[in-house]
VEXLUMSE-232176 format. One record per residue: x, y, z of N, C-alpha, C in turn. Coordinates in steps of 0.001 Angstrom, whole numbers. Example, Ala and Ser with C-alpha at 12.3 -4.5 7.8 and 13.67 -1.06 7.14 Angstrom:
13190_-5690_7800_12300_-4500_7800_13200_-3300_7800;
12850_-2250_7080_13670_-1060_7140_12900_30_7870;
//
This chain:
843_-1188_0_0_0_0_879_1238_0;
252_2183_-574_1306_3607_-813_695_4125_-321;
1803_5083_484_1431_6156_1195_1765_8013_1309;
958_8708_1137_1866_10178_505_1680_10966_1769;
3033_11541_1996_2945_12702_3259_3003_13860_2560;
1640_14679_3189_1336_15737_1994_2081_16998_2972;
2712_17962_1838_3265_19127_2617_2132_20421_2285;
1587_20845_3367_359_21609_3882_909_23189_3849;
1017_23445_2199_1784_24743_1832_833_25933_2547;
-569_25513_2625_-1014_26753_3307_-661_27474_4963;
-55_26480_5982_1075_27516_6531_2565_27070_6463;
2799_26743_5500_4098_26595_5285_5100_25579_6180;
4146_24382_6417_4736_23238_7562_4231_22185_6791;
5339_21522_7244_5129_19608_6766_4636_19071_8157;
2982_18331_7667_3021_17775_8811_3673_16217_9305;
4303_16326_10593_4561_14975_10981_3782_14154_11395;
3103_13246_10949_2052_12875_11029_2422_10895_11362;
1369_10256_11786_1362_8854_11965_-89_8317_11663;
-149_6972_11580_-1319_6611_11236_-2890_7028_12100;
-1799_7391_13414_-3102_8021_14630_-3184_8971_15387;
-2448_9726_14496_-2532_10676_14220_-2574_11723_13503;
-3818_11752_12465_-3718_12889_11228_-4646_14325_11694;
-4189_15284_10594_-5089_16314_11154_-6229_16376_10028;
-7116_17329_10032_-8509_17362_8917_-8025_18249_7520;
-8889_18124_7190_-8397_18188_5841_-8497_20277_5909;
-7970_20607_5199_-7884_22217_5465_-8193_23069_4051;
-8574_24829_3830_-8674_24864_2854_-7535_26165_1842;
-7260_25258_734_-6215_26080_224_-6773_27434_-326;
-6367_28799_-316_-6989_29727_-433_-6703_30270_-1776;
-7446_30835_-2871_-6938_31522_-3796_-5199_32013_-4011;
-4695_31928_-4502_-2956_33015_-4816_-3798_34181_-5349;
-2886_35137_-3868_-2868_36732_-4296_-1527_36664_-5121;
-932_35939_-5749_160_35616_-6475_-488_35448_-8618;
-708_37118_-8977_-1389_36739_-10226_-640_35569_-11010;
1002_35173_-10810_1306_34149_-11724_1259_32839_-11822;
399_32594_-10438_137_30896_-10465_-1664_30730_-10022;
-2120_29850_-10926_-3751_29945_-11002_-4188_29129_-10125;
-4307_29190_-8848_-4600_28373_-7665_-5894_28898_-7138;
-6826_27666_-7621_-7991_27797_-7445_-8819_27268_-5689;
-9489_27587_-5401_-9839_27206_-3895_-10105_25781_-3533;
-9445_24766_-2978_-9676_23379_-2834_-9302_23103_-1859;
-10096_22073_-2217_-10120_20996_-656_-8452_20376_-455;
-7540_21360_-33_-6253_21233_467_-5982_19582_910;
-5218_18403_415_-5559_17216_1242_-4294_17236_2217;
-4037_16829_3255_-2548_17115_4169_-2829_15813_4987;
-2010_15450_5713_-1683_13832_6134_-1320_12962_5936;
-1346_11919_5974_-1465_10519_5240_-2860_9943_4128;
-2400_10206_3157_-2982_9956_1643_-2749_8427_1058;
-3385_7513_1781_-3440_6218_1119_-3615_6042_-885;
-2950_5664_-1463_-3251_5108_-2755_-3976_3820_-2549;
-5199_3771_-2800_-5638_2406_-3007_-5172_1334_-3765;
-5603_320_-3339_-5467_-530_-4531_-6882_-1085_-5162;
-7109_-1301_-6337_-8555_-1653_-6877_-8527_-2960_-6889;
-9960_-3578_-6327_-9953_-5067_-6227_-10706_-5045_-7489;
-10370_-6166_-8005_-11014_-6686_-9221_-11884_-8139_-8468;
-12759_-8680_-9419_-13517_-9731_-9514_-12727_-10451_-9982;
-12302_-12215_-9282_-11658_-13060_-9507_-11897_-13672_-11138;
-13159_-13196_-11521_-13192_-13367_-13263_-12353_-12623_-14296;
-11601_-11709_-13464_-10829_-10933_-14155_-11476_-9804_-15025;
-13268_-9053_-14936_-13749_-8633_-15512_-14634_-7814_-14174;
-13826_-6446_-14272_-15082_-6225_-13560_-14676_-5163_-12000;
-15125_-4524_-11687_-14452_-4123_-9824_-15265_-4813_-8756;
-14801_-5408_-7750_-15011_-6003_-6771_-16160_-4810_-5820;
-16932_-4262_-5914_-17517_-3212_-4905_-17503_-3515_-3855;
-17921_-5023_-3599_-17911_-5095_-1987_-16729_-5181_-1200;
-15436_-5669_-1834_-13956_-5372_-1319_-13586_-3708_-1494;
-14198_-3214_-2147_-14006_-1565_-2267_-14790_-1390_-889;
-15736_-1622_-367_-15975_-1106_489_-15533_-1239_1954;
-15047_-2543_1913_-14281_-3212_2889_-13190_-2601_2914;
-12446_-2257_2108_-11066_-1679_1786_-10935_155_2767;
-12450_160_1981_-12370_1885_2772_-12690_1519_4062;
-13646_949_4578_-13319_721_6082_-12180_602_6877;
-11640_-709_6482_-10392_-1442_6754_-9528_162_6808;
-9927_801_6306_-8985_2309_6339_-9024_3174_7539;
-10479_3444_7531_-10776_4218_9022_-10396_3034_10082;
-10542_2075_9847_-10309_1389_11542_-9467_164_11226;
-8137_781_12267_-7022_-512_12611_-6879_-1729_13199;
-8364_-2011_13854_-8672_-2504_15021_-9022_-4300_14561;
-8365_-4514_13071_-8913_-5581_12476_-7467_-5843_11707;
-6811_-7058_11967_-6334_-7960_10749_-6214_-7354_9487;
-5140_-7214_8660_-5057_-7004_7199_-5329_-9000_6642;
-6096_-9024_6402_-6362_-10509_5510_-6880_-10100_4406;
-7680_-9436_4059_-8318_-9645_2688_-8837_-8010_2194;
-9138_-7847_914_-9791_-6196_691_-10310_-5586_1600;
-11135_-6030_1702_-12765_-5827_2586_-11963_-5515_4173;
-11125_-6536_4356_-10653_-5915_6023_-9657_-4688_5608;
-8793_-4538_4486_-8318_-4012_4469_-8455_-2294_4363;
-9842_-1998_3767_-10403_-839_3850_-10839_-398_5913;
-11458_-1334_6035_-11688_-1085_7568_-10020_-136_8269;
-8719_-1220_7880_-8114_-847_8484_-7358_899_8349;
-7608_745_6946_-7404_2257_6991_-7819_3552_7234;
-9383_3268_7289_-10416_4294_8384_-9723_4635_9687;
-9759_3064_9844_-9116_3121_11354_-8066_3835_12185;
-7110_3936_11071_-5873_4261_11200_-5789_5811_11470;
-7412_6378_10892_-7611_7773_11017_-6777_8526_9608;
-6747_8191_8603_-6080_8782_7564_-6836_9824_7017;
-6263_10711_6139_-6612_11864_5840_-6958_12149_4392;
-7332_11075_3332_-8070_10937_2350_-7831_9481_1900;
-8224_9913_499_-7877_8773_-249_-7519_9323_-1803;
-6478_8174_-2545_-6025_8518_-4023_-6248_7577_-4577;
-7301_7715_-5608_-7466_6506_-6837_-7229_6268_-7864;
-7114_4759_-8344_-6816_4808_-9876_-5019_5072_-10207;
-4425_5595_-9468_-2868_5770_-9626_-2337_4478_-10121;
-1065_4536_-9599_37_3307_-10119_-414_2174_-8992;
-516_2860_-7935_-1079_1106_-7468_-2302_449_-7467;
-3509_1684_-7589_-4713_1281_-8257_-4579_755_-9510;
-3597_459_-10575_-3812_127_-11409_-4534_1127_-12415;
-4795_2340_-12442_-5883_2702_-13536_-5319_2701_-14741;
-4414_2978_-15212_-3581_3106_-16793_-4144_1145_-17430;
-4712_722_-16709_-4178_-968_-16942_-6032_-1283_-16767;
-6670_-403_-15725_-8163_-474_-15872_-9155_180_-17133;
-10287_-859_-17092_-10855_-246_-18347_-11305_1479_-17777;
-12009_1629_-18476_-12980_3239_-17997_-14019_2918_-16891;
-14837_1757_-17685_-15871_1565_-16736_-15772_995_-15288;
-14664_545_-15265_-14266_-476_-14205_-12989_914_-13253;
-12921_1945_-13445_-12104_3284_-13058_-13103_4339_-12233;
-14848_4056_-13331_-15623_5017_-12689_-16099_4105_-11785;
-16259_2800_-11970_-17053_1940_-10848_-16003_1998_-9633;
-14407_1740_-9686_-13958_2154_-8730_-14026_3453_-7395;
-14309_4415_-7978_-14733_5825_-7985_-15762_6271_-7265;
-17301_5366_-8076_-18379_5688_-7143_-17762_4660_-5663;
-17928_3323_-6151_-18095_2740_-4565_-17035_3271_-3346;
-16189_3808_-3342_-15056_4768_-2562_-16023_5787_-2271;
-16784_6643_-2994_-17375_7474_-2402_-18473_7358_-2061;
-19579_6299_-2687_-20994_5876_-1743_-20284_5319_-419;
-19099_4515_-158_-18697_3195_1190_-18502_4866_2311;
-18058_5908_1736_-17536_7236_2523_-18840_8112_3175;
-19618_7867_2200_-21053_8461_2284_-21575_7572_3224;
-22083_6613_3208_-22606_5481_4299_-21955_5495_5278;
-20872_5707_5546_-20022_5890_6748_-20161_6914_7568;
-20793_8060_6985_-20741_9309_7283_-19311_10092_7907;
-18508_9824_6644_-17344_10275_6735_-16922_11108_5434;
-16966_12093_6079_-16313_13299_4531_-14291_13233_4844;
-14036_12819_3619_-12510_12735_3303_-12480_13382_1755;
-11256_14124_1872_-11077_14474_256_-10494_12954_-424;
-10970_13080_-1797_-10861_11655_-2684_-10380_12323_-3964;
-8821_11931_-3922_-8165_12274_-5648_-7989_11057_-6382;
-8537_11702_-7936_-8852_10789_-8381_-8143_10997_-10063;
-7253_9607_-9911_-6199_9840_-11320_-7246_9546_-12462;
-7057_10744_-13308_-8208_10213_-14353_-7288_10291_-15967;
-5997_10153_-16019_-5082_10223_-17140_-5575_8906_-17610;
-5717_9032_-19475_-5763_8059_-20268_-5067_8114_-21246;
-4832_6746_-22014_-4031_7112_-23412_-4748_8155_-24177;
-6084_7994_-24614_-6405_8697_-24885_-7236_10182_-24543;
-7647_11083_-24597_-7950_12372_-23989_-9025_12796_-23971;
-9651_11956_-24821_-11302_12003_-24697_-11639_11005_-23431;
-10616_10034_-23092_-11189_9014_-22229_-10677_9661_-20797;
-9740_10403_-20940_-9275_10804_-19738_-10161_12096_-19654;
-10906_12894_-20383_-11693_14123_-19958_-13139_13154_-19575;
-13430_12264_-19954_-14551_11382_-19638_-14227_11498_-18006;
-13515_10554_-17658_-13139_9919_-16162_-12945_11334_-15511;
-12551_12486_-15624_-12665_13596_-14968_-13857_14354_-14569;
-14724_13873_-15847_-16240_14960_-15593_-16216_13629_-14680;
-16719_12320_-14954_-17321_11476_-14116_-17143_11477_-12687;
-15754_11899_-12290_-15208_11551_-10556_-15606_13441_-10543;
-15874_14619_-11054_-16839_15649_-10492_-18157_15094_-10326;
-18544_14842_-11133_-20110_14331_-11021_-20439_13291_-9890;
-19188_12359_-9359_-19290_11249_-8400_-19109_12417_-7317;
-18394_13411_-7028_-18139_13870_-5582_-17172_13705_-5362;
-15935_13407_-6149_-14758_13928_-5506_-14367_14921_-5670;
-12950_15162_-4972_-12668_16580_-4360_-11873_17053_-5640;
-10764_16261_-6297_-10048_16384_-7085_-9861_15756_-7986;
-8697_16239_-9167_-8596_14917_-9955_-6893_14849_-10068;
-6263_14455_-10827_-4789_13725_-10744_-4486_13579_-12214;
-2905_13595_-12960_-3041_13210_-14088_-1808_13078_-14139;
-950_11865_-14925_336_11782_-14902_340_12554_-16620;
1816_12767_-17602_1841_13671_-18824_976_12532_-19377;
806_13070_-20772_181_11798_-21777_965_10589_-22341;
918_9706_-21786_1541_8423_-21782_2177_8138_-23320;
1805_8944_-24371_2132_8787_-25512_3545_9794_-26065;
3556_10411_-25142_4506_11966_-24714_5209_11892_-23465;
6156_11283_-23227_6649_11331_-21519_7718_12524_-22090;
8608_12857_-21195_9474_13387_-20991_9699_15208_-21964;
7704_15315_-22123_7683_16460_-23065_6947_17421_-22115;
7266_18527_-21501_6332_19807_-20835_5031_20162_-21634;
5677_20511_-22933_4806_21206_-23527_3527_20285_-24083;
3827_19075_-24288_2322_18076_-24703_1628_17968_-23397;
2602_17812_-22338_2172_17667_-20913_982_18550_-20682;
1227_19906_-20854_474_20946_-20735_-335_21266_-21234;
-769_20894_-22639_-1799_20553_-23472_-2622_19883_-23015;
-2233_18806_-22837_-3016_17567_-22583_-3884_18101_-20917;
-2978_18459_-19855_-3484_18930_-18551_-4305_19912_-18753;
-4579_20875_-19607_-5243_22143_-20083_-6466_21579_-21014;
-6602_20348_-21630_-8103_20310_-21625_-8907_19450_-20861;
-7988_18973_-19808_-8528_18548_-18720_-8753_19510_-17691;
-8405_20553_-18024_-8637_21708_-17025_-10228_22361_-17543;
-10209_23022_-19428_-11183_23227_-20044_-12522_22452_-19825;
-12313_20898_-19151_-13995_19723_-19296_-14194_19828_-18074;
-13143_19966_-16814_-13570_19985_-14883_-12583_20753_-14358;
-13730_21330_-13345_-13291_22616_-12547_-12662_22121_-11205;
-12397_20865_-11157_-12060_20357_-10227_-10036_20322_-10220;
-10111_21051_-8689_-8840_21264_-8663_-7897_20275_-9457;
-6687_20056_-10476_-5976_19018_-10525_-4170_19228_-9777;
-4127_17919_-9793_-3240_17538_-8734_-2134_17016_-10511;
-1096_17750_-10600_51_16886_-11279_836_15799_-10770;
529_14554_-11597_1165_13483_-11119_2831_13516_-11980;
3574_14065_-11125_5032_14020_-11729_5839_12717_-11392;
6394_11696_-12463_7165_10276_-12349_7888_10908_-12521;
9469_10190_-11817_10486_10567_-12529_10973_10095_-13941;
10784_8934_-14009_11141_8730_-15661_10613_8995_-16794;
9129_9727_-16274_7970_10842_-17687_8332_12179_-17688;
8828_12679_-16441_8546_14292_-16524_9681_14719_-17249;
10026_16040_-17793_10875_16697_-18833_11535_17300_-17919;
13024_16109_-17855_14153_16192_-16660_14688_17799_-17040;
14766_18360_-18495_15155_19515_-19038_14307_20897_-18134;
13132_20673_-17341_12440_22120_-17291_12936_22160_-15887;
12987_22940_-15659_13165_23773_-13683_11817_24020_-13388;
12209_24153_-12267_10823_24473_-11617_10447_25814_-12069;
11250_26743_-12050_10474_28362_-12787_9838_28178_-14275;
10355_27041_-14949_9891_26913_-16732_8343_25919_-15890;
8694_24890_-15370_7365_23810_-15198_6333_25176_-15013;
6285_25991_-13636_5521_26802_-12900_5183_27640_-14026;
5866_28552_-15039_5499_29159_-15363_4575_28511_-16352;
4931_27509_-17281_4193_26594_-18324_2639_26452_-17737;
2266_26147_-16119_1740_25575_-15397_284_26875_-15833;
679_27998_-15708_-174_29279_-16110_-1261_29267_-17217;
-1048_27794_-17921_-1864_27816_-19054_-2614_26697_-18380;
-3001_26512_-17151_-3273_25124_-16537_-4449_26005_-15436;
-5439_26231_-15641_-5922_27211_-14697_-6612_26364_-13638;
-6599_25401_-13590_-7024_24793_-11912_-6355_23631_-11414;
-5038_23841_-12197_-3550_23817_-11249_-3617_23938_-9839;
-3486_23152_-9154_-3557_22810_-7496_-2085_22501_-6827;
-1895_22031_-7195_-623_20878_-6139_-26_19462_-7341;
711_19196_-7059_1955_18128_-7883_1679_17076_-6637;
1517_15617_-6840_1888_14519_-6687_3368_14196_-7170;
4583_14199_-6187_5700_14631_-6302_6695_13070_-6559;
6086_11717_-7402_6953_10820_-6963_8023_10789_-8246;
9283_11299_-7126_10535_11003_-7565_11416_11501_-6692;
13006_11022_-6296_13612_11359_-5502_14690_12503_-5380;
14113_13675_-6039_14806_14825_-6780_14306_15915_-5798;
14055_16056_-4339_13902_16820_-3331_14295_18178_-3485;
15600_18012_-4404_15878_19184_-4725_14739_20225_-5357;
14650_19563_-6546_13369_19827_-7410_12131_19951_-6578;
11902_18889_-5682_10483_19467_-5022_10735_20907_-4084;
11490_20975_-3712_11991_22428_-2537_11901_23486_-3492;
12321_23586_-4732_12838_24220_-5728_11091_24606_-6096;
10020_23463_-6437_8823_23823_-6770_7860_24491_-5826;
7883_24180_-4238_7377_25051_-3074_7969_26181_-3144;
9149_26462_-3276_9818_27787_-3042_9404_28817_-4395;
8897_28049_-5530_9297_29101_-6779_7699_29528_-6691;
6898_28927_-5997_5418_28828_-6202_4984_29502_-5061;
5598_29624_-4102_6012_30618_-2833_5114_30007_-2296;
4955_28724_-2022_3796_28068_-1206_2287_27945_-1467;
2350_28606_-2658_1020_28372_-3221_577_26558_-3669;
1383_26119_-4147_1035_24546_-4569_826_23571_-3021;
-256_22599_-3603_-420_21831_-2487_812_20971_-2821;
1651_20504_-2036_2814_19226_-2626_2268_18267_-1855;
2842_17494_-2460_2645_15716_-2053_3783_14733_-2067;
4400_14326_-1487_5556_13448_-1496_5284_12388_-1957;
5569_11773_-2777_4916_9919_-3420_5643_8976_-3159;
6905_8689_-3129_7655_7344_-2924_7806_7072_-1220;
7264_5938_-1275_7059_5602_-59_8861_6207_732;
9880_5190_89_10749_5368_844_11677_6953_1229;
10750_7679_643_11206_9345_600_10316_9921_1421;
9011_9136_2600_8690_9704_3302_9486_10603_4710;
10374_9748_5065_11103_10478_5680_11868_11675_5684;
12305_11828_4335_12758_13175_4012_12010_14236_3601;
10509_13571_3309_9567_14339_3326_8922_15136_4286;
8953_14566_5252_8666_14912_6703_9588_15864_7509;
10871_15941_6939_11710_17054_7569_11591_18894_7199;
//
């Protein structure tokens, strides 16, 4: 299971956080900063579980009732990791501070569409029945861009908070398709997006002042999903953005340096 320690640019502290201890979710405020387009969102800060999507042992299909088990198994620790279904319990439990879907360990690049939005709703009906409000980001990048502006209106229309997008899988290591592609996903939902930066897709060539400024044609530009171990580069993107971006630390084993 992956886990992201989010850095909570709105007062300018990383929180140190544990499974039992997270804080609530907070809200990021407009930039009086005209050069970065930071729209008002549901800020996520804590511990940010990546799910994983259960499939149906037919190999066709999402498991809903292990989706719902899964989100339990989340709020509450108080149960065994054995199977989906406990495994959602345990992360309730644990008191965590959202949830991220569809990513690299959800599998979504590898899920169909329908089986991405079915992931999607049952995470947020199992949250709803719970009577638990958590922000829910939701990776909606596809090969193609009609399928990935699809999965974006769909997870607004489901109730999540955000959406997520790694570059266009057909384009790695290019800013400028990057930005295209993120900009008519910006044009179909108003829903904050979160840049999913890999290290072996993103365009090792841009700095953070070229990414940020590029970023301007991206108008509900939020925060970077930060997995790669180039710290430099992430310090470099809080600092040039003057704390306007929500950041997110992604590789598990860089939580620690994330946290300092």
């Amino acid at each position: 299971m992956s886990y992201q320690l989010v850095h909570n640019n709105c007062s300018g502290l990383v929180n140190h956080l544990t499974n039992e201890n997270c804080l609530p979710t907070s809200l990021l405020l407009s930039s009086s900063d005209p050069r970065f387009h930071v729209l008002v969102v549901a800020a996520v800060e804590g511990i940010i579980p990546a799910l994983i999507t259960p499939f149906l042992s037919t190999g066709e299909g999402v498991d809903e009732n292990a989706v719902r088990e899964i989100v339990k198994l989340t709020l509450s620790v108080k149960q065994s990791i054995i199977d989906p279904v406990t495994m959602t319990k345990f992360h309730l439990d644990a008191g965590v501070s959202g949830f991220y879907l569809c990513g690299s360990t959800g599998e979504g690049l590898n899920a169909s569409t329908s089986e991405r939005k079915a992931m999607v709703v049952a995470v947020i009906q199992t949250l709803s029945e719970l009577n638990v409000k958590l922000p829910v980001v939701v990776m909606v990048a596809a090969p193609q861009i009609d399928d990935a502006i699809d999965l974006a209106v769909h997870a607004q229309e489901a109730g999540a908070d955000a959406v997520s997008s790694v570059v266009p899988v057909s384009r790695p290591n290019d800013l400028d398709a990057a930005v295209a592609y993120w900009s008519c996903l910006s044009e179909a939902c108003s829903l904050p997006l979160y840049v999913y930066w890999i290290a072996h897709t993103a365009d090792r060539n841009a700095t953070a002042a070229t990414f940020l400024e590029a970023m301007q044609r991206v108008p509900t530009f939020a925060g970077i999903k930060f997995t790669d171990t180039n710290f430099f580069m992430f310090e470099q993107l809080i600092s040039h953005s003057k704390g306007k971006i929500n950041a997110v630390t992604g590789p598990d084993e860089m939580m620690g340096a994330g946290s300092e």
